[in-house]
N, C-alpha and C positions, 0 to 999 in steps of 0.2 A: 634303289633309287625311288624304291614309291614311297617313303616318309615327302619327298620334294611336293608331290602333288597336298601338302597342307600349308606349306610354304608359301606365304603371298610372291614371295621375290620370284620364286619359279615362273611366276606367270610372266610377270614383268620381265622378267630377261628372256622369255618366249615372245613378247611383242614387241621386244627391241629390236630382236634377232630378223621377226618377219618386217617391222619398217624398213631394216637394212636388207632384206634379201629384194624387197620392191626397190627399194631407190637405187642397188645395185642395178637391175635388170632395168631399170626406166634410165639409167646412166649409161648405161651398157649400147640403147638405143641412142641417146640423145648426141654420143661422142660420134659413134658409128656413123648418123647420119647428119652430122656437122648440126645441130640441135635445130632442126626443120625436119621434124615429123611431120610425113602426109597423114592424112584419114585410113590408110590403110596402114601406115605403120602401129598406128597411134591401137588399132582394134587386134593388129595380130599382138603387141603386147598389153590389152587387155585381155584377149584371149586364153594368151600364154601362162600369164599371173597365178591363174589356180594351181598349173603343175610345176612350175618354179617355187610356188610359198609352201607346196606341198611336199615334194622332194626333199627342200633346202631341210625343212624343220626335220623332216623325218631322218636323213643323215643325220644332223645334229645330235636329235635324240638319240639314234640307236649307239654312235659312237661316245656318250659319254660326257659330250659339250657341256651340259646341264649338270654333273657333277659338281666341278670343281667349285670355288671362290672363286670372284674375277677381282678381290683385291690384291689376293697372291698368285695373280697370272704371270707365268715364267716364261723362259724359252721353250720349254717341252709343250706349254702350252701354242704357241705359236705353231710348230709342227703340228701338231693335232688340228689345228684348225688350218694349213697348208693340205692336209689329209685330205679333212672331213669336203672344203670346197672342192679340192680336185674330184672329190667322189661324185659330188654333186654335180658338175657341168659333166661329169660322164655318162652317169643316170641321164640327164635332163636330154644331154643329145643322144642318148641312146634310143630316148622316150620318141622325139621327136622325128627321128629318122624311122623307126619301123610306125608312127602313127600317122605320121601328114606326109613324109619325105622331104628332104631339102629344098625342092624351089622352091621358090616366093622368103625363103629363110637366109638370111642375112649368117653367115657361119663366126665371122667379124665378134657379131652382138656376145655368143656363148663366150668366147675368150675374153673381151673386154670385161663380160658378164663375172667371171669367176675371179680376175684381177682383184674388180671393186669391191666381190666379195669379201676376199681375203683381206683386204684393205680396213672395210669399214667395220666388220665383225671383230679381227684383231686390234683397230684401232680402239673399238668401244672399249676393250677387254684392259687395255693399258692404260686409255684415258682412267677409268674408275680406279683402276692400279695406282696410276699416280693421283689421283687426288686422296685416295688414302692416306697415303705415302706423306702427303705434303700436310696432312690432318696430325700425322701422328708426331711428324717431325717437329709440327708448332705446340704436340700437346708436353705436358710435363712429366714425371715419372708420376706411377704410383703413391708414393712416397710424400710427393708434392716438393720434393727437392732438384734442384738443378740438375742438368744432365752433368755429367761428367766428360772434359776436352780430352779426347784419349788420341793419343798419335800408334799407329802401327809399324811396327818396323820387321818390313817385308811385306814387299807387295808380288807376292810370288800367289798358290794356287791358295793356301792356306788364307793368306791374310785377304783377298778379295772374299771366301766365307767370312773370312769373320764381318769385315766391310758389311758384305748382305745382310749379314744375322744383326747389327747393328741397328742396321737402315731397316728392316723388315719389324723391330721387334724393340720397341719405345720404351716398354717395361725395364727393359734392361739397364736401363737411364745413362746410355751412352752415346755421345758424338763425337763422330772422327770427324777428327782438324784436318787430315791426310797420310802418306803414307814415308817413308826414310826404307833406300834400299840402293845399297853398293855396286848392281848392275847401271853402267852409264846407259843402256838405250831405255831404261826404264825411266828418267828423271824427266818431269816435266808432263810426263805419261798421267791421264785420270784412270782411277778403278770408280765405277762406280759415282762419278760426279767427284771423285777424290782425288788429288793432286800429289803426285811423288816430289816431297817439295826438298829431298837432298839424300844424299849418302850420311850411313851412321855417322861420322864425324860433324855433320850437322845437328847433330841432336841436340843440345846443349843450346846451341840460339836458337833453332827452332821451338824450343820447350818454353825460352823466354819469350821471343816473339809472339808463337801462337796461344799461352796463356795455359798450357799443356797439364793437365791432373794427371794424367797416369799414363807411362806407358806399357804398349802390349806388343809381347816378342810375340810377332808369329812367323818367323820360323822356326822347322820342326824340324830341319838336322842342321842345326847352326854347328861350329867348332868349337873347341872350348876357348879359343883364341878370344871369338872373336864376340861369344856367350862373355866372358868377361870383360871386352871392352862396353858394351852395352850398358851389364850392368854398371861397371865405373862411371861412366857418364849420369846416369839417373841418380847414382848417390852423390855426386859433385852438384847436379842440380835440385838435389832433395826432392825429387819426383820419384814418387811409388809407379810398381812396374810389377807386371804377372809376365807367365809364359804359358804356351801350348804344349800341352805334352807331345812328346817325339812320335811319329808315326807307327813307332812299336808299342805305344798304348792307345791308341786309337786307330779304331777302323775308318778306313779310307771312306770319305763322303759326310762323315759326323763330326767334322771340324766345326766348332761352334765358341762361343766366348762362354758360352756354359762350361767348357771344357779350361778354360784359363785356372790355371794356380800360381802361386811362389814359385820364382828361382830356386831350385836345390843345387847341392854342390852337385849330384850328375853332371846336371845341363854343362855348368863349366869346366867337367871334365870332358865334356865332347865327344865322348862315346857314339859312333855309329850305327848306325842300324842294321843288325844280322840279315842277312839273306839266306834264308835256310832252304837247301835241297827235302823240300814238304811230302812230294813222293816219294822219296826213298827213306822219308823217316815213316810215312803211313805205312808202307811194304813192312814195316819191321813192325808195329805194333797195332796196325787196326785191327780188331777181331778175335788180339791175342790176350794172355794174361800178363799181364808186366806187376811183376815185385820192386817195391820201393824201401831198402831199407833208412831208416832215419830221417822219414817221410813225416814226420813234422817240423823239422830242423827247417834252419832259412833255405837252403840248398834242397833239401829233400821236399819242401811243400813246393815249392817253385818246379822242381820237377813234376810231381804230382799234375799243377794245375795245365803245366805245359804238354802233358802225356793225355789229358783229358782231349784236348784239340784234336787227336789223333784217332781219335774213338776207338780204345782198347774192350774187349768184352769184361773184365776183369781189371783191378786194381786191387792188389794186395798191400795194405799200408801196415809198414814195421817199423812200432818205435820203444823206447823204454819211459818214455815220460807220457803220462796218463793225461797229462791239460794238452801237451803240444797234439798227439795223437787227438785229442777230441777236435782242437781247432780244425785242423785239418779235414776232419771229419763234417765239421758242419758245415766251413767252407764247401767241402763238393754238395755236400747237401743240399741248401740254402744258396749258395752264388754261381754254383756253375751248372746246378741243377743234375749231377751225375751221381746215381744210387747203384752203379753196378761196381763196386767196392765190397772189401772183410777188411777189418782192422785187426791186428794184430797186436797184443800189449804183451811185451817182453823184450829181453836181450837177443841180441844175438849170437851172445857164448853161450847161450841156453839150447846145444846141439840137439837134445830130443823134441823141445819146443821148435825149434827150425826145421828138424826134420820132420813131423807133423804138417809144418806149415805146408810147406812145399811140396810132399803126399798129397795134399789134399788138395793143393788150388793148382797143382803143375803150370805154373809159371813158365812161360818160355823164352824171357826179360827180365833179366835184374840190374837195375841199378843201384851199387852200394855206397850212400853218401852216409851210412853211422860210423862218428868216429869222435873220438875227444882230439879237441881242436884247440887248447888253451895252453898256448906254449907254454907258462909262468908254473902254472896249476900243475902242469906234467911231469916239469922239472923237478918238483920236489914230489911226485908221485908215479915214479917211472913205471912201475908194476903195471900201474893202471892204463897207460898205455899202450904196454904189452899183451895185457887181457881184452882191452876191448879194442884197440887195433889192428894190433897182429893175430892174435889167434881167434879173435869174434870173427876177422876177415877169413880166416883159413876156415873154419866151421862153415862160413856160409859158401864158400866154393867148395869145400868137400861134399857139402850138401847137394848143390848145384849140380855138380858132376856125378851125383848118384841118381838124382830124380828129371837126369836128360835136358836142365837147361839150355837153350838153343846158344844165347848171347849172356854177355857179364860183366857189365860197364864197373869199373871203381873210380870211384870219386876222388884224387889224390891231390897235389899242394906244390906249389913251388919253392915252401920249406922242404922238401927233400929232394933237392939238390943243395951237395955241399951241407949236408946240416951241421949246423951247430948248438941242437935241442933235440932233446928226446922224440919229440912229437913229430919231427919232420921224419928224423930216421925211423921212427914207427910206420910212415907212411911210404918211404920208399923201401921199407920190407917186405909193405904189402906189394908195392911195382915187382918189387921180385918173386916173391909166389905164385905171379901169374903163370912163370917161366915153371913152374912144376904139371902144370896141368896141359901143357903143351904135346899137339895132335889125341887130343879126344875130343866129343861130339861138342862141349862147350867153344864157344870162341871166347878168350878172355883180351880185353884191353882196360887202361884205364887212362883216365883225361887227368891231365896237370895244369893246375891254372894257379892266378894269386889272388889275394884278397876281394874280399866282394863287398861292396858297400852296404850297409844296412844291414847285413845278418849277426846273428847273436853274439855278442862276444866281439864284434868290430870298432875302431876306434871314432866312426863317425857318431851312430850312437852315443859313446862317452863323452865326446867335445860339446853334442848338442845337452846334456843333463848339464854338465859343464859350465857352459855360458849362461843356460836359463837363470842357477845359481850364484849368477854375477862372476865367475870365476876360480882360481884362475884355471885356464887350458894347460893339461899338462902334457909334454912331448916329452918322450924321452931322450932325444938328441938331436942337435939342430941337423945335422945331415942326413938322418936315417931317411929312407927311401920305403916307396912302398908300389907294387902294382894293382891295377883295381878293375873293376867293373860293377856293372850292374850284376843282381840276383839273376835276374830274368837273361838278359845275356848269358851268363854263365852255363844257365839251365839250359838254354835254346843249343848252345854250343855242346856241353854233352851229349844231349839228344843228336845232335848231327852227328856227332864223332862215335856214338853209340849204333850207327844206322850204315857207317864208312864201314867199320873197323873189320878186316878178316881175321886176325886172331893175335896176342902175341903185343900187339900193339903199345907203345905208351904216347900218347897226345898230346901234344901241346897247344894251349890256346894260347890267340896273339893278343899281346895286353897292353901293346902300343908302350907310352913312354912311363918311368916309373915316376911315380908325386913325392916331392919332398912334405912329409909330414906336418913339416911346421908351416909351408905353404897351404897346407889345406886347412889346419886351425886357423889361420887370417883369414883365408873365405870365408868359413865357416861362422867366422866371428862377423864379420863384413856382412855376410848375406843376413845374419839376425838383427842388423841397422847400427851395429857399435863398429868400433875402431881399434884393432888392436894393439893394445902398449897404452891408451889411453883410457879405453872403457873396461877393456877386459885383458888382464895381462896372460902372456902365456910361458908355461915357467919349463925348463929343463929338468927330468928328475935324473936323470941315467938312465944305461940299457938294463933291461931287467933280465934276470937269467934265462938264459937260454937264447936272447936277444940275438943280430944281427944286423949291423947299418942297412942292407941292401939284399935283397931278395934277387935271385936268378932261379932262369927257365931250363937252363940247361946244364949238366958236368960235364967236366971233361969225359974225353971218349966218345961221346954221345955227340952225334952227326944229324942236326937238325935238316927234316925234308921237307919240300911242299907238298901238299895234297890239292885235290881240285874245291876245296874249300878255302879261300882269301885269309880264312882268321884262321885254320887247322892246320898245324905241323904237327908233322910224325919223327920221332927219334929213329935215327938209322942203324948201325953197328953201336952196341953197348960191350960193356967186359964181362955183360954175365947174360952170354946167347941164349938162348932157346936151345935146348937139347944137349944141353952139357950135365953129360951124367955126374959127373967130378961135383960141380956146381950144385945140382938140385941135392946129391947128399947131404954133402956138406952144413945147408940150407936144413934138411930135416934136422941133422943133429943138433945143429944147434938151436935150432927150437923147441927141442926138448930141452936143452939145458935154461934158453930163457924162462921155458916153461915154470920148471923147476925153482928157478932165482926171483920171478914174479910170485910165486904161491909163498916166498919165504920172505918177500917185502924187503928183498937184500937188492940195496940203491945200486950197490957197488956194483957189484955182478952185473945186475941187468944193464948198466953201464958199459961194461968190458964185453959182453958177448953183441951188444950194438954193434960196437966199433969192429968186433971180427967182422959183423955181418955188412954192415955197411962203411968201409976202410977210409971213405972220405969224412967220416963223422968227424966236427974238432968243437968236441965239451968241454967246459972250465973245471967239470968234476961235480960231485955231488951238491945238491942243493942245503944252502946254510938254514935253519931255523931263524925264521925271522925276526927273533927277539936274540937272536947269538951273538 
């Protein structure tokens, strides 16, 4: 506080404070005695005056009054000065009582006294507030260009920040017209000097009427419903329009128009916000070592950066690709500022290199997201699916269970149910080798979910290159079906189901409704400002091998349960138990023979010993050479 004492202003709002603590106290008098002061009143508050202007300032000062700005005097500031006065006529009659005692003392004057306090001190604080306020509101932008008429839509917790950040902060070069919001007791309601002047279905006249540049979604768990009526209205009125990110990318109180971007197709998929049980994911990895296989991949970094939150002593990060491992790497580095990591560069069918690994850093958490995930690529390269999903997966739980891993999350796909691609059944071979490692010291589960927006090798990606190129958007069938979520979701949801699981386990995440494909190239086409069929065509190729119209969470047999998590089901009774010795051999042997059929690059083979292993597999057969 002591730079203040060079500060001319310091003074001056020191001698504002003491005129207002005199005029309080000379007010205090004048009401109390109907404003006919006798000569005796008039000397006991000249009297008084030196330990009233001395008190006042002194609380002031030692509480911190003299800090702030009083051009951005807030409500906190208001209490602070309800405080600091109430301190004061404590002191002053504390002063008073053990120095003179109360007769001849008016007890009236202290109360009225600290009213006017509070009164004229907060008064002054909001007067200079708003004449600010009303300075900055008539100045221009930076820029020297006009503000921009922005309409909000939502005037809920979110969009009164923004409102403030608005009003407070000129630079920005925006004015709200007012706010559109589908709660009826809200309408007619001001935020902020700002008028909720209709429900969404207003927007559209209101944007003409009020002269409207842009609108701003701010709410932050809108539906995807109702995320795309929004948007439709603003492209029907050719008004540009941002959104806030959802409340799982921003922490609560930093809501600002700083924070405003683009509509993505998320937003219109409506995706909800996780509620994650935070203590009983800290109980499982704070302090511990957690391994991440394929921990640069979209799934496996998103893991990473969500296990950071958690403060593990250790991160072990395992990958095979040398750029992906390095991003990741700098990331914790550089953005989340976590250096208690080893990276690891290798395979994970590289069983001596794994067993090293995990000798040395004893992991007591693994989650295993490394796997090839390219159903097209797999089809005509089944071995390699075999090698690094089935048996990279078997290496790193034979491992696990020799070097005392506590827990052993697998990262699995809702291509493996019912497959109809090598890649899926590669992945619910790995659901079944859990079942071999059943009652020892590991708990094994693994999570089944579907498509995740944005990661490698996803179709959103492709539609955005896509359109940049003018087109056209290729689907491969007008009804194929897909389910989705966000990365971050995904990863959040693991970790939860990773933190449940007592052993044994396979998970299912809830992935709400599935999206028609070619529905989501028109957004996507839509959200980049064109028209699909007009600006950008979008064309049908066929299902590519290994394809499927429609994705499912579950097989038959399998008895979907709840858990005390909202989006976490558990499979109940399956046809291949836990502890079926018949089962788990059978399982050995024939992975040897895959084994054996993968090292000899024989399509066939490793085809037919699938289908023994997983009896719901239905393939077209071997993959054709694309020039055949």
């Amino acid at each position: 506080m002591w730079h203040n004492f060079k500060n001319p202003k310091f003074y001056v709002m020191i001698a504002a404070d003491l005129l207002l603590f005199a005029a309080a106290f000379l007010g205090a008098y004048l009401l109390r005695f109907d404003f006919a002061l006798n000569e005796a009143q008039i000397d006991q508050y000249l009297g008084m005056l030196k330990y009233v202007l001395s008190i006042k300032v002194t609380v002031f000062f030692g509480l911190g009054m003299y800090r702030g700005m009083w051009r951005y005097t807030s409500l906190s500031d208001s209490w602070k000065i309800l405080e600091a006065t109430l301190l004061q006529s404590v002191i002053l009659v504390t002063i008073i009582f053990y120095k003179f005692g109360f007769p001849g003392f008016s007890r009236g004057v202290f109360v009225i006294d600290w009213g006017l306090t509070f009164v004229l001190t907060g008064g002054l604080r909001i007067l200079i507030r708003s004449a600010f306020t009303l300075r900055d509101n008539r100045s221009t932008p930076p820029n020297g260009r006009q503000r921009k008429r922005v309409l909000l839509a939502g005037a809920g917790r979110a969009g009164e920040k923004v409102a403030r950040d608005v009003r407070d902060n000129p630079a920005l070069g925006y004015e709200v017209v007012g706010f559109v919001d589908d709660d009826p007791q809200k309408l007619g309601r001001a935020i902020h000097g700002k008028q909720v002047l209709g429900t969404m279905e207003a927007i559209p006249e209101i944007i003409a009427k009020r002269r409207v540049d842009e609108l701003l979604i701010t709410i932050t768990e809108a539906s995807g419903e109702q995320m795309r009526r929004i948007v439709d209205m603003c492209k029907q009125s050719g008004t540009a329009h941002k959104i806030l990110p959802s409340t799982a990318e921003i922490f609560d109180g930093q809501v600002s128009v700083k924070a405003l971007r683009q509509v993505n197709y998320l937003d219109l998929l409506g995706r909800s916000q996780v509620e994650l049980d935070t203590q009983g994911i800290q109980d499982v990895l704070q302090g511990r070592t957690v391994l991440v296989t394929g921990a640069g991949g979209s799934i496996g970094s998103e893991l990473v950066r969500q296990i950071v939150r958690f403060k593990p002593a250790l991160l072990v990060l395992v990958d095979a690709s040398e750029f992906s491992l390095y991003q990741i790497e700098m990331a914790l580095k550089h953005e989340l500022g976590f250096n208690n990591y080893a990276t690891v560069l290798g395979s994970i069918c590289d069983a001596a290199l794994m067993r090293r690994t995990f000798e040395r850093h004893r992991p007591s958490m693994v989650f295993h997201a490394a796997a090839y995930k390219h159903v097209p690529m797999l089809e005509c390269n089944p071995w390699q699916a075999v090698t690094n999903n089935i048996l990279g997966t078997k290496t790193i739980m034979d491992t696990a269970v020799a070097t005392g891993v506590q827990r052993f999350v697998v990262v699995s796909t809702d291509k493996a149910v019912r497959p109809t691609n090598v890649m899926g059944a590669s992945k619910r071979v790995t659901e079944l080798l859990m079942r071999r490692y059943d009652g020892g010291g590991a708990k094994f589960m693994a999570v089944r979910f579907g498509n995740v927006l944005g990661s490698s090798g996803s179709v959103v990606p492709l539609f955005r290159r896509q359109i940049e190129h003018g087109g056209p958007v290729t689907v491969t069938h007008p009804e194929v079906t897909r389910y989705f979520m966000s990365i971050a979701e995904a990863a959040q949801l693991i970790l939860q189901a990773g933190a449940m699981g007592k052993g044994q386990e396979v998970f299912v995440l809830e992935m709400g409704e599935p999206v028609k494909i070619a529905d989501m190239a028109a957004d996507l086409i839509r959200l980049s400002g064109k028209e699909p069929g007009r600006d950008i065509e979008i064309v049908f190729t066929g299902l590519r091998e290994g394809e499927k119209l429609y994705e499912e969470l579950i097989t038959e047999g399998e008895n979907i349960l709840r858990t005390e998590h909202e989006k976490i089901m558990v499979l109940g009774d399956c046809s291949h138990c836990a502890g079926n010795e018949a089962f788990i051999q059978r399982l050995q042997d024939r992975l040897d023979e895959l084994t054996a059929a993968a090292k000899r690059y024989d399509q066939a083979e490793v085809r037919r010993i699938l289908k023994i292993l997983v009896p719901e597999l239905h393939s077209e057969g071997e993959c054709a050479p694309p020039n055949a």
